[in-house]
C-alpha positions as CSV (number, residue, x, y, z in Angstrom):
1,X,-136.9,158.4,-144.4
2,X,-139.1,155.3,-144.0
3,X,-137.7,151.5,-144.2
4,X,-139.2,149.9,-147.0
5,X,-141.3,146.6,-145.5
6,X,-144.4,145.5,-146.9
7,X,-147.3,144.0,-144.8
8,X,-146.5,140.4,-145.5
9,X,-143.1,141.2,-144.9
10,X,-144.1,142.5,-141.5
11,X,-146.7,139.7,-140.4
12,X,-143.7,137.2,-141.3
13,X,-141.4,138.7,-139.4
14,X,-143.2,138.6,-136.5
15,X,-144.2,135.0,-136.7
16,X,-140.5,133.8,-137.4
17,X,-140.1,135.2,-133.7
18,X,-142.6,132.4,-132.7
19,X,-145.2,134.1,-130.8
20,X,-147.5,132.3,-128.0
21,X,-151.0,131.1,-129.4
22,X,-154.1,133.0,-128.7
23,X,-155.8,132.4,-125.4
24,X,-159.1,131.4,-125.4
25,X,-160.7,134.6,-124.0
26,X,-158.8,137.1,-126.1
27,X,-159.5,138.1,-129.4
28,X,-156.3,139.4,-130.4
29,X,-153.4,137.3,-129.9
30,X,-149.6,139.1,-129.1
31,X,-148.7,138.4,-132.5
32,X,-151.6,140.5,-133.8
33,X,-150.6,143.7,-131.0
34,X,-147.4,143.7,-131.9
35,X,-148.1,143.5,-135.8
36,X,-150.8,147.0,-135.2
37,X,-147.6,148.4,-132.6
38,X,-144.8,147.9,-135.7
39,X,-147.1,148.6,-138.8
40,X,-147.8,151.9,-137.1
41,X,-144.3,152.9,-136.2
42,X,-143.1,151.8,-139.4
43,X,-145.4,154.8,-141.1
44,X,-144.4,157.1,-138.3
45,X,-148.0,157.3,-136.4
46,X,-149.6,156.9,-133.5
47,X,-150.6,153.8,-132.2
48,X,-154.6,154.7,-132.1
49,X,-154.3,155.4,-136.0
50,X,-153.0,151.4,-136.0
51,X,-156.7,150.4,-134.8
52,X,-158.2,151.8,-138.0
53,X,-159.2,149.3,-141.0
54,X,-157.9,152.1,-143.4
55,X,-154.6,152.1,-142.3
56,X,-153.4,148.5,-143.7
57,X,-153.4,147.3,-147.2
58,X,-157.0,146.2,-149.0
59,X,-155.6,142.8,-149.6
60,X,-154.4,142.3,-145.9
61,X,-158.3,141.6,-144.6
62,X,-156.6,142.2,-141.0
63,X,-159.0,143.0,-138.1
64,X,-157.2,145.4,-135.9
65,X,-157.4,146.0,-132.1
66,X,-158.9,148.5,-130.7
67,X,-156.2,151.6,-129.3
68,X,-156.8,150.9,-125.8
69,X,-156.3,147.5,-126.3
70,X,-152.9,148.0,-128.2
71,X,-151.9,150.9,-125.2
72,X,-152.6,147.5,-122.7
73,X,-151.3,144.7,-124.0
74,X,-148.0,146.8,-124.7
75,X,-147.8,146.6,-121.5
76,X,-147.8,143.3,-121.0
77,X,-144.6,141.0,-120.8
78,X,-145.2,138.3,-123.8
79,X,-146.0,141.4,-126.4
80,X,-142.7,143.0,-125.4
81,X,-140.8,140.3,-125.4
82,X,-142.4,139.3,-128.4
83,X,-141.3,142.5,-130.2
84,X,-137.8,142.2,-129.2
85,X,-137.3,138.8,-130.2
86,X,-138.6,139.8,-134.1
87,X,-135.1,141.6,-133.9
88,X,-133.1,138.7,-132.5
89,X,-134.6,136.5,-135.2
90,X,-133.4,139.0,-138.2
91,X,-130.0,139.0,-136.6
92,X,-130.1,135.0,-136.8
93,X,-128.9,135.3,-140.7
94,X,-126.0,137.6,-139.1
95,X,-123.3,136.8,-137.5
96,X,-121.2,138.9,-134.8
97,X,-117.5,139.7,-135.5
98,X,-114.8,140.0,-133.1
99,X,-114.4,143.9,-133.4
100,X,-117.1,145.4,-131.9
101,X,-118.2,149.2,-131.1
102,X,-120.1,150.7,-128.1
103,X,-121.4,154.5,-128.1
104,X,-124.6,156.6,-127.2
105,X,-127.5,158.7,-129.1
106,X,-129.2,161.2,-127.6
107,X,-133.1,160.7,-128.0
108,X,-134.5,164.6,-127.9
109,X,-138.0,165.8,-126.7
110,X,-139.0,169.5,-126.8
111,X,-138.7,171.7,-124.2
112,X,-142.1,172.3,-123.7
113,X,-142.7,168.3,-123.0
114,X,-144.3,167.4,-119.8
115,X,-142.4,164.1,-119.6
116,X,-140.8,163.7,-116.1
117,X,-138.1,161.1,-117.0
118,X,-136.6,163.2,-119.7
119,X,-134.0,164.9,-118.3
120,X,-131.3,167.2,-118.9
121,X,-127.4,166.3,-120.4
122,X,-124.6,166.6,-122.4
123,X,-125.7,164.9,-126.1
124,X,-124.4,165.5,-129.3
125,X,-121.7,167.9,-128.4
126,X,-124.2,169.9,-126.6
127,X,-127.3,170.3,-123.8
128,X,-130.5,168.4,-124.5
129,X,-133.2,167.3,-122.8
130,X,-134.7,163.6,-123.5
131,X,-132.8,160.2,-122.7
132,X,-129.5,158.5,-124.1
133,X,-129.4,155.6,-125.8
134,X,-126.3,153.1,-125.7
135,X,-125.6,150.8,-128.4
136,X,-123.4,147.7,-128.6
137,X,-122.6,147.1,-132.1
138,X,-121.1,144.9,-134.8
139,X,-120.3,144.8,-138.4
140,X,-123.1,148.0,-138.7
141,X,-125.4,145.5,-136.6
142,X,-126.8,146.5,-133.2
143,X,-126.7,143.2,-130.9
144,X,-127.3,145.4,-127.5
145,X,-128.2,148.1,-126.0
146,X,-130.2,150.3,-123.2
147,X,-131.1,153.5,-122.4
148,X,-131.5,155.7,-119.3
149,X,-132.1,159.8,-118.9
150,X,-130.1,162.2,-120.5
151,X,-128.3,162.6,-117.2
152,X,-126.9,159.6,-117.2
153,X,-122.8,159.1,-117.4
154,X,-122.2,157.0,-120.7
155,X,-119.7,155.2,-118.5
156,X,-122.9,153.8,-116.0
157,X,-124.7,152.8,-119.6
158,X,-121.4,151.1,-120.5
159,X,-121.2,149.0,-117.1
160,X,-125.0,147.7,-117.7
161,X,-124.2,146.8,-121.5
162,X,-120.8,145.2,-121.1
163,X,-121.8,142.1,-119.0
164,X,-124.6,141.5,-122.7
165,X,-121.1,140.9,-124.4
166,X,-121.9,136.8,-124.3
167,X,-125.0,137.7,-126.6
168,X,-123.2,139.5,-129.2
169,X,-120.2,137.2,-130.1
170,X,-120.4,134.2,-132.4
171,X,-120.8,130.6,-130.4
172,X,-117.1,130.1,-130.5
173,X,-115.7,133.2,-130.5
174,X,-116.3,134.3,-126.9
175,X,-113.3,137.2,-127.2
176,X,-112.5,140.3,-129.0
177,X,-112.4,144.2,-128.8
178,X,-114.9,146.8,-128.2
179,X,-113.9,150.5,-129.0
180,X,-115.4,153.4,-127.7
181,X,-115.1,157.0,-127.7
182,X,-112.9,158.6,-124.5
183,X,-116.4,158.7,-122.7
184,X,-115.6,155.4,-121.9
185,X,-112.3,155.9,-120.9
186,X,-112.8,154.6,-117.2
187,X,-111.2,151.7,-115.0
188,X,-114.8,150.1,-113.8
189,X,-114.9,149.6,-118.0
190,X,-112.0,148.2,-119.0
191,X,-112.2,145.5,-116.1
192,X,-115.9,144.7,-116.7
193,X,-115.2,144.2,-120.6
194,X,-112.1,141.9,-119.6
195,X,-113.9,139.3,-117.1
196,X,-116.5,138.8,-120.6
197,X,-112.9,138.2,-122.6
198,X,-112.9,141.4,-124.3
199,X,-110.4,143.9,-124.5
200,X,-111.8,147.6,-124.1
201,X,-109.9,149.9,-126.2
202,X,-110.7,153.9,-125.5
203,X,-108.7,156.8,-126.4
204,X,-107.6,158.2,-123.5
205,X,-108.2,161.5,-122.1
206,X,-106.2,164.3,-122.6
207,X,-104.8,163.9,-118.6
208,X,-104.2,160.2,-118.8
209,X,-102.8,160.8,-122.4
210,X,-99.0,159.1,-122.5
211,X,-99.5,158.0,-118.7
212,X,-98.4,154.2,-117.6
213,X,-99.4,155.1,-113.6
214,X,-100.2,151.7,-112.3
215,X,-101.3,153.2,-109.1
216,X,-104.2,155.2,-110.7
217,X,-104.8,152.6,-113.8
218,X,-105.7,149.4,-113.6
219,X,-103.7,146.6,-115.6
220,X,-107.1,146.5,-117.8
221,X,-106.6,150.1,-118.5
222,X,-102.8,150.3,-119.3
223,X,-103.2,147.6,-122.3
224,X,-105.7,150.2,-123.7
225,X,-103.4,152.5,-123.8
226,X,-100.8,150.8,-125.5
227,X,-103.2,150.0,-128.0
228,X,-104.5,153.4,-128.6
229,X,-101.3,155.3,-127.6
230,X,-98.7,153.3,-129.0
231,X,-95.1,154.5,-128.5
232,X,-94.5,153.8,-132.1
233,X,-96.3,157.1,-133.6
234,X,-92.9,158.6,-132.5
235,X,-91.1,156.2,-134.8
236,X,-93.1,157.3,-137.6
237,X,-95.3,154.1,-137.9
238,X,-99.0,156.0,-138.6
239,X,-101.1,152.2,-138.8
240,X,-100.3,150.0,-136.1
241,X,-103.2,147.6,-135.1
242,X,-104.6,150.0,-132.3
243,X,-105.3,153.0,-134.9
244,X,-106.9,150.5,-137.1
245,X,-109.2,150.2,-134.5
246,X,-109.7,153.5,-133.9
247,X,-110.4,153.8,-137.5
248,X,-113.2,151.0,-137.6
249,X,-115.0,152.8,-134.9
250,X,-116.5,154.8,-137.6
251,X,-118.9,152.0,-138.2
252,X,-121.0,152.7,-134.9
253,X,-121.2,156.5,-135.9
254,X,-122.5,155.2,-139.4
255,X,-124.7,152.6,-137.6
256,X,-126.4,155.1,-135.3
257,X,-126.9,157.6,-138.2
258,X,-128.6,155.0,-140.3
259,X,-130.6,154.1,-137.2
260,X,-131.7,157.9,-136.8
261,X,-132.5,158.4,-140.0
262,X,-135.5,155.8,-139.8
263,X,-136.7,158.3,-136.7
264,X,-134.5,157.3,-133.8
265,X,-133.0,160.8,-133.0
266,X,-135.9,163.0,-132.5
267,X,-139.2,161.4,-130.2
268,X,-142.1,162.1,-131.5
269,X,-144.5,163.7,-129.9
270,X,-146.5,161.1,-128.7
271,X,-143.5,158.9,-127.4
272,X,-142.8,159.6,-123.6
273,X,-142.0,157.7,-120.7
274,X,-139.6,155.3,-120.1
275,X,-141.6,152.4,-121.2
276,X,-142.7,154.1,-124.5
277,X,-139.6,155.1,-125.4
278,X,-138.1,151.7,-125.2
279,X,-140.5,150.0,-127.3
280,X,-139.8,152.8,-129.9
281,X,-136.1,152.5,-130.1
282,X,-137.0,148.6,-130.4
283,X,-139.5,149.2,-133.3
284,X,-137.0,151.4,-135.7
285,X,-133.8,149.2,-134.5
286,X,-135.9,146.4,-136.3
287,X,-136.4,148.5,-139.3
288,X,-132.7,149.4,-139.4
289,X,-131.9,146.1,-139.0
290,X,-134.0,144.6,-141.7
291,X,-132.9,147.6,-144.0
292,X,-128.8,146.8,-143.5
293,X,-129.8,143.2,-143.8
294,X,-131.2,144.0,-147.0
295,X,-128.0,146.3,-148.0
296,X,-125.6,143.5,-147.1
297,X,-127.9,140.5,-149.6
298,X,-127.5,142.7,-151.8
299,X,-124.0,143.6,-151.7
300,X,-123.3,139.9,-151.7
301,X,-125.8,139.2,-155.2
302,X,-123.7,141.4,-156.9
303,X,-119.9,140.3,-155.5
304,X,-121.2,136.4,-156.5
305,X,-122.0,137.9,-159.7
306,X,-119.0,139.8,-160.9
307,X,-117.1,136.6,-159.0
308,X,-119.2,134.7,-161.8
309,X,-118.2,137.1,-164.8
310,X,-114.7,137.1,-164.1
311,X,-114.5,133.0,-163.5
312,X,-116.0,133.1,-167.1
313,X,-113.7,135.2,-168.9
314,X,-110.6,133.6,-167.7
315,X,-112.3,130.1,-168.6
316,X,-112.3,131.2,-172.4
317,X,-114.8,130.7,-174.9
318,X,-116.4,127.2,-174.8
319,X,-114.7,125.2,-177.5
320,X,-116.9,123.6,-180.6
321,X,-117.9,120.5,-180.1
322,X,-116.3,118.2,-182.8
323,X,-118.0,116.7,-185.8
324,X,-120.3,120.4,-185.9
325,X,-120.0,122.9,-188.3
């Protein structure tokens, strides 16, 4: 599965994210590496097959760089921060909401790979080798994330995402929830989401299930579990506010399959190392991005349209005008 951006579409994305002017002694400006970098990872290829005429449209008369320019200049600071703020400017016609989820995605390689990063660990249910990716998440969006070896605890990825929480609310909503899976379930957690004005709500694990031990749970950690373990089950009440929550969590599942669908599950072969591997999960989080934004117009053209049919049926028919006939 392949988003669906055109060229134009591409080259106007990436000036929206305002990219520095040319310098005098370069012949390809950053806007023009990272338009080769994203053209080529949004058709799934190498980055060499980017420096080929051939590969872009007739009508886009684009020059492209040459692949060891494009392997250097992706090196460089301005091109990758110029590639993640094309991101940040799609998710300027979004806005965050105060329920937010946080959970990982394995990204595999094969056995056979000669990467020395990609390590070992528990993914998916399973053993894999490759590295995790943690995402920070709202209304299907991702706002955050980073990634580290397979071997990594999800609960160290959570303690580097958690203090981004400031980047992912609205201006004046600095506060609200973040749900996670019982991999999260940890005191460091629930402390680091409170001091950002967020309230970390886990299900617990099966030992700390029902447990109110003050000694071995912080006061963080307790309020979780009132929320996600409410007393009130017993009483028969199946939707209190804490399984609602729970419930909504489904969104990050959905928002990480959409995301590996558009090819961030499986590296390809010629993604490896550290550095690579973070400027792919970049590329296709801007595809997903742009795809959902897309979904979401969409969505919206056809509410304000059946809003607009159903205003005009209870109006009535227009009556004659008088003196006609």
């Amino acid at each position: 599965m392949r988003a669906n951006i055109g060229y134009r579409d591409m080259k106007q994305m990436i000036q929206q994210a305002r990219p520095r002017p040319r310098k005098p002694r370069q012949t390809h400006g950053d806007a023009d590496i990272a338009l080769a970098y994203l053209w080529a990872e949004h058709n799934d290829q190498p980055t060499y097959w980017a420096s080929q005429p051939k590969a872009y449209p007739p009508a886009a008369a684009f020059d492209p760089p040459s692949a060891s320019t494009v392997s250097r200049r992706l090196r460089s600071v301005p091109v990758i921060e110029l590639i993640g703020r094309v991101r940040l400017a799609l998710l300027d016609e979004a806005e965050p909401t105060p329920m937010k989820q946080m959970d990982t995605e394995p990204l595999k390689v094969g056995n056979a790979s000669n990467d020395r990063d990609a390590t070992r660990g528990y993914g998916a249910g399973g053993k894999c080798r490759g590295y995790k990716f943690c995402a920070l998440g709202s209304d299907q969006l991702v706002w955050q994330w980073t990634m580290s070896s397979m071997n990594e605890n999800d609960q160290t990825l959570g303690l580097k995402l958690l203090p981004k929480l400031p980047l992912a609310c609205a201006p004046r909503a600095m506060f609200g929830y973040v749900v996670a899976d019982n991999g999260f379930d940890g005191n460091p957690l629930y402390i680091a989401a409170d001091e950002q004005g967020h309230v970390l709500v886990s299900p617990p694990r099966k030992a700390n299930r029902g447990v109110r031990d003050a000694r071995r749970n912080s006061a963080q950690r307790i309020r979780s579990l009132d929320i996600s373990d409410s007393p009130l089950r017993h009483a028969g009440v199946k939707k209190t506010f804490g399984s609602k929550l729970l419930h909504d969590r489904g969104q990050v599942e959905r928002m990480l399959g959409h995301a590996a669908m558009l090819g961030l599950n499986h590296l390809p072969p010629w993604v490896r190392t550290p550095h690579r591997v973070a400027l792919h999960v970049e590329a296709k989080l801007i595809f997903a991005t742009h795809r959902m934004l897309e979904v979401k117009r969409e969505k919206q053209r056809k509410r304000t349209q059946t809003e607009d049919v159903l205003k005009m049926v209870a109006d009535g028919p227009v009556p004659a005008e008088a003196g006609t006939g």
